[in-house]
C-alpha positions in Angstrom: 36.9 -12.6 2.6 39.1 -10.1 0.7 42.7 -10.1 0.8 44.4 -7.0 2.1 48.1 -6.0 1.9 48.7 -4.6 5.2 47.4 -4.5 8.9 46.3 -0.8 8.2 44.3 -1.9 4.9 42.4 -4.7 6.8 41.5 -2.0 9.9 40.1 0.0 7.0 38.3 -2.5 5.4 36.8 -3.5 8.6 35.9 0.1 9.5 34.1 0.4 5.9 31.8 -2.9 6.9 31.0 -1.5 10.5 30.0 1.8 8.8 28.1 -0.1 6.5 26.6 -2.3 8.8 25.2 0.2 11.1 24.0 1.9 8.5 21.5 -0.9 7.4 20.5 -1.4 11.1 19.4 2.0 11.0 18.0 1.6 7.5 15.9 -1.6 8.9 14.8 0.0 11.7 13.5 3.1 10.5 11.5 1.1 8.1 9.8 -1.0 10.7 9.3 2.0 12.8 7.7 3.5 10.2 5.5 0.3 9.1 4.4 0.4 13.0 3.1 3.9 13.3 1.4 3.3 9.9 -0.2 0.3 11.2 1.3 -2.5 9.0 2.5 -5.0 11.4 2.9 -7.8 8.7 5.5 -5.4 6.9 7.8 -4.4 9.7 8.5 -7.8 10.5 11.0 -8.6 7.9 12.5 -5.3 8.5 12.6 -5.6 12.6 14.1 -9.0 11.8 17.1 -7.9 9.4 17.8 -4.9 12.0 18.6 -7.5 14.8 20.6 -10.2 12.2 22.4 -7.4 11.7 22.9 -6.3 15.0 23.5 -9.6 16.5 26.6 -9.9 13.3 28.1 -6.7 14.3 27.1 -6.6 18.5 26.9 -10.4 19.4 23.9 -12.2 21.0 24.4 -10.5 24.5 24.3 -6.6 23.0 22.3 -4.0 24.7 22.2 -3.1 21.5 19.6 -5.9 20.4 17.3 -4.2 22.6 15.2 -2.2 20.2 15.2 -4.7 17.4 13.4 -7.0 20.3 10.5 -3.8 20.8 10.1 -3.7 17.5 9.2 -7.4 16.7 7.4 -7.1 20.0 5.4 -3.9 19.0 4.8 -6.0 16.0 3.6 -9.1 17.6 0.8 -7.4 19.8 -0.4 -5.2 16.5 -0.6 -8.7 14.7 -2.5 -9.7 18.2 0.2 -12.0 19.1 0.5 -11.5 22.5 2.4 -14.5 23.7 4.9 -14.1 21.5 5.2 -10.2 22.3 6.1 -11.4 25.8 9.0 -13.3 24.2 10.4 -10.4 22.2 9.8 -8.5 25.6 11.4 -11.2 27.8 14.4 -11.1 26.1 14.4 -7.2 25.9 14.2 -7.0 29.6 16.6 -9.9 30.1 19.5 -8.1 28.1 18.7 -4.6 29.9 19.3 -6.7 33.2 22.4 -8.1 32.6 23.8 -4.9 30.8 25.3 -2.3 33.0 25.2 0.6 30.5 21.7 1.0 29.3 20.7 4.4 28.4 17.8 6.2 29.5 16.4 6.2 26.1 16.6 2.4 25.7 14.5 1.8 29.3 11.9 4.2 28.1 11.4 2.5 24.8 11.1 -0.9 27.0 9.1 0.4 29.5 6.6 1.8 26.7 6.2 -1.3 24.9 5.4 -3.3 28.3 2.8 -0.5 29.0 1.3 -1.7 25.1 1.6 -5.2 26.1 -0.3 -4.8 29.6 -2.9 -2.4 27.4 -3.9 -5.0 25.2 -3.8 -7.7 28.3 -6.4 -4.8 29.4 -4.4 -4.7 32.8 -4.7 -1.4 33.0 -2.7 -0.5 36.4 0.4 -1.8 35.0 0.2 -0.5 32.1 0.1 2.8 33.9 3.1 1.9 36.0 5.6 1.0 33.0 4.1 4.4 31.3 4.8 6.3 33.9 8.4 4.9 33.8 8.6 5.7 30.1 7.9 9.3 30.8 10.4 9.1 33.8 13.2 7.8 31.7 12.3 9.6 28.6 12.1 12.9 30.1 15.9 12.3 31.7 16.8 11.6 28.0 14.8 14.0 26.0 13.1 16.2 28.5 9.5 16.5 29.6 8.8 18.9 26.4 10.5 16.6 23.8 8.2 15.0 21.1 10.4 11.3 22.0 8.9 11.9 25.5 5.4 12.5 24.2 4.6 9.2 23.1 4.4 7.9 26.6 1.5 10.7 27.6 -0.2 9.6 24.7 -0.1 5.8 25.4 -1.0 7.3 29.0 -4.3 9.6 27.8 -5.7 6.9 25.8 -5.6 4.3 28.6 -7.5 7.5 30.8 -9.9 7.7 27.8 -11.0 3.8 28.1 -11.1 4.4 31.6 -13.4 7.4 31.1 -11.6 9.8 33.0 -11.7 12.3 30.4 -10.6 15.2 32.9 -6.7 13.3 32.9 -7.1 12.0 29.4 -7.9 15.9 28.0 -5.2 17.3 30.2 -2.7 14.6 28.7 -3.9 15.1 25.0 -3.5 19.0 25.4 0.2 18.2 26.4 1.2 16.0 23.5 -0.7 18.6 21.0 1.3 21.1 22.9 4.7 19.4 22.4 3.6 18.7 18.8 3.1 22.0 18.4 5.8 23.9 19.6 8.5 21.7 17.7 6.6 21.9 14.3 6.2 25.7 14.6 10.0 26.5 15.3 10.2 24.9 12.1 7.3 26.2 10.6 8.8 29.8 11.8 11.5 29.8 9.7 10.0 29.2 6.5 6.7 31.5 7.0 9.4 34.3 8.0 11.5 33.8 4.6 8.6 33.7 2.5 7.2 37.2 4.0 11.0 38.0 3.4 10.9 36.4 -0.6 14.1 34.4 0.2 15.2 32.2 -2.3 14.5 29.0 -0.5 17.3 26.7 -2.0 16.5 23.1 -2.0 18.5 21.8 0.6 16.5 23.4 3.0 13.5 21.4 1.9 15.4 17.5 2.1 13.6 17.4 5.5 11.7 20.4 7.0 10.0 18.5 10.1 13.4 17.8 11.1 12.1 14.0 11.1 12.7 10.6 10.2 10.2 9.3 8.0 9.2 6.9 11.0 8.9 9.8 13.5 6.4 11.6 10.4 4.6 8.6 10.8 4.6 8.9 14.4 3.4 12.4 14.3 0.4 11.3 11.6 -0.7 8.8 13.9 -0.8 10.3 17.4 -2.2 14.0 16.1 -5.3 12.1 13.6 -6.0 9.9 16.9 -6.3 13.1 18.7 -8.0 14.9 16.1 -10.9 12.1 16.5 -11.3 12.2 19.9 -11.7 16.3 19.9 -13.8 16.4 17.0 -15.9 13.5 18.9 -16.7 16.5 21.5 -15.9 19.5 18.6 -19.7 21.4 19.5 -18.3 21.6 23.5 -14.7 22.6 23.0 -14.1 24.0 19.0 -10.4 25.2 19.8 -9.3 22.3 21.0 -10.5 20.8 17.3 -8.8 23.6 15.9 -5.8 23.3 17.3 -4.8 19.8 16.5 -5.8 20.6 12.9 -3.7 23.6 12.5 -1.0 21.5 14.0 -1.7 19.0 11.2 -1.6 21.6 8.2 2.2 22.7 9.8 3.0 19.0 9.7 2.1 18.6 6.1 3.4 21.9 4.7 6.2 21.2 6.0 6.9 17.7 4.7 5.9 19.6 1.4 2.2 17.8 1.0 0.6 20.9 0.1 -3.0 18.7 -0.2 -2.8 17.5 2.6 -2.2 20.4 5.0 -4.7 22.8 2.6 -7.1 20.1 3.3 -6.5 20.3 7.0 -6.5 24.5 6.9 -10.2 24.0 5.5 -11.6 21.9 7.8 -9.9 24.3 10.1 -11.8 27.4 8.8 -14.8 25.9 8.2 -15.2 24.7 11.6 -13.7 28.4 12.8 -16.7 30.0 10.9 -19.4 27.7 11.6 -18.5 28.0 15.4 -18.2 32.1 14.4 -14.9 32.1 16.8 -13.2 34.9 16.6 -12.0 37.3 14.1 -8.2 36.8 15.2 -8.2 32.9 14.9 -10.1 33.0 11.0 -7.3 35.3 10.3 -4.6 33.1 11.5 -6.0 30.1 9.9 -6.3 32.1 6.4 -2.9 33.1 7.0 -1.7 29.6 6.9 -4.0 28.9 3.9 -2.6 31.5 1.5 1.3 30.5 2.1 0.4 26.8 1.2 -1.1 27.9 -1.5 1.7 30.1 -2.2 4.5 27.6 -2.4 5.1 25.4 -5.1 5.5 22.4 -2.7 5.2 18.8 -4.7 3.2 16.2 -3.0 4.8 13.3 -1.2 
């Protein structure tokens, strides 16, 4: 322990280890996060399980705050297809959540979503739909219904419509998420297409983080917008828009997190598909649009 020379000094001192605590709780978790949506389960153990040593140091054992170190190592367990241990992680997740009597609407949506995966993979489908629709519930009292944090738990919902083979619901809840997707990447996307048509100097702080995203919520985005891409280009000769749509939603995502590659790759697939299907003159143009300002920019690739 270091020595201090007054009361004020050790308050400091203790401040300066809070801050630094949190911020490796933080650290950890994003990590982990990010190892989930990616699909590496064995990695974001170690991760989830520094996040809640270092929450239970700085919280105690009782913490709501321990809550979303638990769904992480539960999400982990039931990727790694340990489901009897994901109902441990969960048990205790719900457990604290009972006792606390300030849980945030964010933190019961997060619970509520990862006990709609575990009743998923225990392919008991009507309560997976009831802890879903409780996600969406307390996400959308968070977030709002529009918000990409709420869309996870329409996503989780279509695919569970999708086994079911009620495509009709499942379309109607992939449209939304695409939508949601959509409109926050192209506020973003917005700015920088109208300083570019503007020749703007475009200094680099503007380009630290264009999505406006965590890299685990990137990683969110890839995952949920390629799973929809595969189920729309599974039906691409009945609905081609649709197809479309979720790929120009892809190129934004990668321009904009400055993987030129990646989103030219997505524009071409995009085209290509616009031409074979000979859609209109309107949506080549927009596509091409999108082509020549990635091509445009001098973006590295990540």
């Amino acid at each position: 322990m270091p020595f201090y020379n007054s009361e004020e000094e050790r308050q400091h001192g203790l401040q300066q280890l809070q801050q630094r605590q949190k911020y490796l709780i933080e650290f950890c978790y994003t990590v982990a996060q990010k190892y989930l949506f990616e699909g590496k389960y064995e990695d974001a153990v170690p991760a989830a399980l520094h996040s809640l040593r270092f929450r239970v140091n700085l919280y105690g054992l009782s913490s709501i705050e321990l809550v979303p170190a638990y769904l992480l190592l539960a999400e982990a367990s039931l990727g790694l297809g340990r489901i009897i241990q994901a109902e441990e992680y969960l048990f205790q997740a719900q457990w604290t959540v009972l006792k606390s009597t300030d849980c945030s609407n964010a933190t019961h949506s997060l619970l509520h979503r990862n006990l709609g995966l575990l009743f998923i993979a225990k392919k008991n489908y009507e309560e997976a739909r009831y802890h879903l629709a409780n996600d969406i519930y307390f996400a959308s009292c968070a977030f709002g219904t529009e918000d990409i944090r709420t869309s996870g738990g329409y996503f989780h919902l279509a695919n569970i419509f999708y086994d079911l083979k009620k495509l009709d619901l499942a379309d109607t809840l992939y449209t939304k998420v695409s939508e949601i997707w959509d409109a926050y990447l192209n506020n973003h996307y917005q700015v920088l297409s109208q300083a570019h048509t503007q020749q703007m100097d475009l200094l680099g702080e503007l380009f630290e983080n264009d999505t406006g995203l965590d890299e685990a919520q990137e990683a969110e985005a890839i995952r949920i917008l390629t799973s929809i891409l595969k189920i729309r280009e599974s039906t691409a000769d009945k609905a081609p828009q649709k197809t479309i749509f979720v790929l120009k939603i892809l190129v934004m995502l990668y321009y904009l997190m400055m993987n030129s590659s990646k989103a030219q790759e997505y524009g071409m697939r995009a085209l290509n598909l616009a031409e074979e299907q000979q859609l209109d003159v309107h949506e080549q143009s927009t596509i091409r649009e999108l082509l020549t300002l990635i091509s445009t920019e001098d973006h590295p690739i990540t």
